[in-house]
C-alpha positions as CSV (number, residue, x, y, z in Angstrom):
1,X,40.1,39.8,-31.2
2,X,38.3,37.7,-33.9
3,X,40.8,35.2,-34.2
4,X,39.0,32.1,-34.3
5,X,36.9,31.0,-37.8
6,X,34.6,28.4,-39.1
7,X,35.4,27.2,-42.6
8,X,34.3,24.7,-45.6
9,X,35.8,22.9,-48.1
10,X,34.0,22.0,-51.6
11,X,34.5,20.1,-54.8
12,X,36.2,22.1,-57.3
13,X,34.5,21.0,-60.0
14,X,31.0,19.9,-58.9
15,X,30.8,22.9,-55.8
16,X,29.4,20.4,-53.8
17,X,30.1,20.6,-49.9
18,X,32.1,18.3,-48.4
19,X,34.1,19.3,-45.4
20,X,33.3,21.5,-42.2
21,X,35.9,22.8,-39.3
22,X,37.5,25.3,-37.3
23,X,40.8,27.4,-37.3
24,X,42.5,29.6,-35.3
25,X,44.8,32.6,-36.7
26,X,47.8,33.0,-34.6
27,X,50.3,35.6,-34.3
28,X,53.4,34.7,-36.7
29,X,51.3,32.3,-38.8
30,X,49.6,33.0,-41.9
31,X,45.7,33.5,-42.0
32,X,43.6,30.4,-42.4
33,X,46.7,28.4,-42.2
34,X,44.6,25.4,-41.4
35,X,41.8,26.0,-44.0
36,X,44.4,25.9,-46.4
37,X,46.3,23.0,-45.2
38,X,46.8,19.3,-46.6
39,X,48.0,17.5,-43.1
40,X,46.0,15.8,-40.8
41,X,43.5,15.0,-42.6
42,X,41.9,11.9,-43.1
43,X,42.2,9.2,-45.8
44,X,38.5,10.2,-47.1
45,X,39.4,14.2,-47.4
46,X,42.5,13.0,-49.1
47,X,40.8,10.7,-51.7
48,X,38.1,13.4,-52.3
49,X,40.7,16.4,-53.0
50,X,42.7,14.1,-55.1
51,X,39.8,13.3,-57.2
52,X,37.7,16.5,-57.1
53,X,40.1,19.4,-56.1
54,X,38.9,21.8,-53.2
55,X,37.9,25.0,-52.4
56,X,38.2,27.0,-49.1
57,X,35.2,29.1,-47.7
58,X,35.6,30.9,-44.6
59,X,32.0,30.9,-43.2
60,X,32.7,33.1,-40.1
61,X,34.6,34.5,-37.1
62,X,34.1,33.9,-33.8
63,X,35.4,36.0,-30.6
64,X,36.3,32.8,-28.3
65,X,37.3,29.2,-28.8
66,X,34.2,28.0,-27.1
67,X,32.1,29.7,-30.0
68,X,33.9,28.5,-32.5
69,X,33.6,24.7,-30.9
70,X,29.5,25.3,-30.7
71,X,29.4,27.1,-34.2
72,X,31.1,24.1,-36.1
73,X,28.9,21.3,-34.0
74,X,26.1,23.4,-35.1
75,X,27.3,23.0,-38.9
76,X,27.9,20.0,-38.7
77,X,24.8,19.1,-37.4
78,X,22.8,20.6,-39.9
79,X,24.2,19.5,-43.0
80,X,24.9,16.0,-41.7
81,X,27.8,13.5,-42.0
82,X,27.9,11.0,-44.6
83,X,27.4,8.0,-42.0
84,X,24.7,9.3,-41.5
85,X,23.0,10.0,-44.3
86,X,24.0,13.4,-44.5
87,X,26.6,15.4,-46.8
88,X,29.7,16.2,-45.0
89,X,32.8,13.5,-44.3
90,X,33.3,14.9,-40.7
91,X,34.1,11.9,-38.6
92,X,33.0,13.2,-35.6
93,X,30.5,16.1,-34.2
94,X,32.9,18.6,-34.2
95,X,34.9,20.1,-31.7
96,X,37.9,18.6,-29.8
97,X,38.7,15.2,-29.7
98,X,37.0,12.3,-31.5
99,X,33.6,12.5,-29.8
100,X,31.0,11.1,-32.0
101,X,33.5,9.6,-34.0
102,X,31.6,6.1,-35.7
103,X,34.5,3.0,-35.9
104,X,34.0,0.4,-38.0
105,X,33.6,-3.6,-36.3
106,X,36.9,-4.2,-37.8
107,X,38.3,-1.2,-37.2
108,X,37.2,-1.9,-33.3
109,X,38.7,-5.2,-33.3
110,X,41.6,-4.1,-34.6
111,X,42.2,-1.8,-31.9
112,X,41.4,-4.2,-29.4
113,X,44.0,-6.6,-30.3
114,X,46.4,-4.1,-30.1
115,X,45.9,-3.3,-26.6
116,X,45.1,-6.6,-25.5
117,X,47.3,-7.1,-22.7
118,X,49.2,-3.7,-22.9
119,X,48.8,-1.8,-19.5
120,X,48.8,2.1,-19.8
121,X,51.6,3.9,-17.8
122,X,51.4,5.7,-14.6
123,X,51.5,9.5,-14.8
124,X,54.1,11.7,-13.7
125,X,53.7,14.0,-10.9
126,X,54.5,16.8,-13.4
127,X,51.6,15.6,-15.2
128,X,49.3,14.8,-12.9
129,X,49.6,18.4,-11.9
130,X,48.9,20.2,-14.9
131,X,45.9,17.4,-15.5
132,X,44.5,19.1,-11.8
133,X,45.7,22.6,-13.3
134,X,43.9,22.5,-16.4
135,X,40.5,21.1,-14.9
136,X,40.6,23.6,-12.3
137,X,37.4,25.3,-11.4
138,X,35.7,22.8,-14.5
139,X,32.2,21.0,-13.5
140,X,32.7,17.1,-14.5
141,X,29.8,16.5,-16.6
142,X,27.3,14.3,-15.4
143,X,26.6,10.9,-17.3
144,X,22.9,11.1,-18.4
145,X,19.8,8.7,-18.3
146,X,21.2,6.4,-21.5
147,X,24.8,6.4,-20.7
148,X,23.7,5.2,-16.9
149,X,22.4,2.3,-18.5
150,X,24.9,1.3,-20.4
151,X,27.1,1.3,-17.7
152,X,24.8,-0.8,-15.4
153,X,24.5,-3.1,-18.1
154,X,27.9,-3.3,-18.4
155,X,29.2,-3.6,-15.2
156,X,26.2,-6.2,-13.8
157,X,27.4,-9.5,-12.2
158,X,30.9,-8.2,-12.1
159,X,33.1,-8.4,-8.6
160,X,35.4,-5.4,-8.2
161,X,38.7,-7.3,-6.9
162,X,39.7,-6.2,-3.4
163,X,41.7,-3.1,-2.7
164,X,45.2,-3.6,-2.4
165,X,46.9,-2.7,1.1
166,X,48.8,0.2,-0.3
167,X,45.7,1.7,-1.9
168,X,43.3,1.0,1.4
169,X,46.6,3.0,3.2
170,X,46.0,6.0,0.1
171,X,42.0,6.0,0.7
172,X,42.8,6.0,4.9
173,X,44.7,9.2,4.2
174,X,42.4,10.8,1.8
175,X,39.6,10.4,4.4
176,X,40.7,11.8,7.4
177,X,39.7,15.0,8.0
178,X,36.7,14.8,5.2
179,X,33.5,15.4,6.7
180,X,29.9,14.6,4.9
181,X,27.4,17.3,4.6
182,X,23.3,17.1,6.1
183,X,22.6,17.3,3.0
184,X,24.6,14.0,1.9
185,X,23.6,12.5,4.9
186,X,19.7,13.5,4.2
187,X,20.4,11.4,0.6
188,X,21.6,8.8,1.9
189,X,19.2,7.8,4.4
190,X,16.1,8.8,1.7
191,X,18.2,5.6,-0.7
192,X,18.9,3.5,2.5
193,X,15.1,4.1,3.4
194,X,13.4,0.5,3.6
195,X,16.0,-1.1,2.3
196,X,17.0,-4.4,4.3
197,X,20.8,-5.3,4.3
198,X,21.9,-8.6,3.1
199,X,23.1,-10.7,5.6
200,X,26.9,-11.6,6.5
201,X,28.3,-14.2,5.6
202,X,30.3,-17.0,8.1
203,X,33.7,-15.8,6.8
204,X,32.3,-11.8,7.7
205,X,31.4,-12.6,11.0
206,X,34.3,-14.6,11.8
207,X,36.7,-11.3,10.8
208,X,34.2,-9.4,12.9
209,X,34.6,-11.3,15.8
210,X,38.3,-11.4,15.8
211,X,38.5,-7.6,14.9
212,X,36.0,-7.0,17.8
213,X,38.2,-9.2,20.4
214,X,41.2,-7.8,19.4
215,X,39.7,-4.2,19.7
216,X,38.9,-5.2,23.7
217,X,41.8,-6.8,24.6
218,X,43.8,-4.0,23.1
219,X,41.8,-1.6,25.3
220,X,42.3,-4.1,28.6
221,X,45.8,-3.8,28.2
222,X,46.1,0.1,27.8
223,X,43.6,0.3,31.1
224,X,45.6,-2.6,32.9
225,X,49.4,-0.6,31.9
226,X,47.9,3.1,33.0
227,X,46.9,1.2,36.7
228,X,43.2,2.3,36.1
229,X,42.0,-0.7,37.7
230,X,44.3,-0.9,40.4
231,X,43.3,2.3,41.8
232,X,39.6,1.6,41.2
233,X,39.8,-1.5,43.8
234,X,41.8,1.0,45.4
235,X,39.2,3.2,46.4
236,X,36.2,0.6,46.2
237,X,37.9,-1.2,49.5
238,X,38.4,2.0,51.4
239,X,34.6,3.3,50.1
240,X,33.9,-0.3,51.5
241,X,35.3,0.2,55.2
């Protein structure tokens, strides 16, 4: 079924192309409900309409939403937003989501003082499984070469705080079990090759020690309770005689 469509929206009274997106005709609802519709837009659509009137063009059908998604980044694309220097008042490249969307300084700084000190809440379990449900089977794109950067250029000189007991406990159990594959291992030694380690510092080899002693005398005292040793001078005297 053809049930997903890429339209456009012009000026009434000048033709001119303003708008590109993507609809979807579902069972119950009327055809090119959203085409036709006046929600959700934004505050540019909404001046333009006012001002110049539209008109709806249904450009094509596509047999999947993953064509329709490519088809309308493809339009928008060609023709070009406005913030760009192109004709079309998309805020973003088209798709789902806001990707490509440009904010304003102000409106950024807006935003930020919002969430200054606002902390997101946990998900639920519920949620958390359909979140795994839905990303099932997915690949997680890879960041590329610019987007790397950024975040090394963002994250230098920064100390990540230490891990909480509770969390070292959650990444303990996530571990066990897990084994690392030759060709992990292969990587890891080609990025640790010639590489010297920095050196510890006081406070490091103090904790070292202490976990090291500890670690012996903990394994004297299981040998001494089990009467290892005792039956070792045991049978050194009578090997002895």
């Amino acid at each position: 079924m053809w049930n997903f469509y890429i339209y456009a929206h012009r000026e009434s009274d000048t033709g001119k192309l303003f708008y590109i997106g993507k609809g979807t005709n579902r069972m119950g609802k009327p055809y090119y409900e959203r085409a036709h519709s006046k929600y959700y837009r934004s505050d540019w659509w909404s001046r333009i309409v006012s001002k110049h009137g539209r008109t709806v063009e249904i450009l094509c059908h596509c047999r999947d939403g993953d064509s329709a998604i490519e088809l309308e980044q493809y339009f928008i694309k060609h023709f070009g937003k406005r913030s760009t220097g192109g004709m079309l008042i998309n805020l973003t490249e088209g798709g789902d989501g806001a990707y490509g969307r440009i904010c304003k300084e102000s409106t950024r700084l807006l935003m930020s003082i919002q969430l200054r000190g606002k902390k997101r809440g946990h998900h639920s379990e519920a949620h958390k499984l359909k979140i795994g449900l839905a990303l099932l089977g997915k690949p997680r794109p890879s960041p590329d070469a610019d987007m790397r950067r950024r975040l090394s250029e963002a994250l230098r000189g920064r100390k990540r705080p230490p891990f909480s007991e509770a969390w070292r406990q959650k990444l303990s159990i996530k571990a066990i079990g897990r084994t690392v594959s030759d060709v992990t291992r292969q990587k890891h030694r080609a990025n640790m090759l010639g590489t010297k380690r920095s050196p510890h510092s006081e406070q490091s080899k103090a904790i070292m020690s202490a976990k090291r002693k500890a670690y012996y005398l903990r394994k004297r005292e299981s040998v001494e309770s089990s009467g290892f040793l005792m039956d070792m001078a045991g049978i050194i005297g009578a090997a002895g005689k």
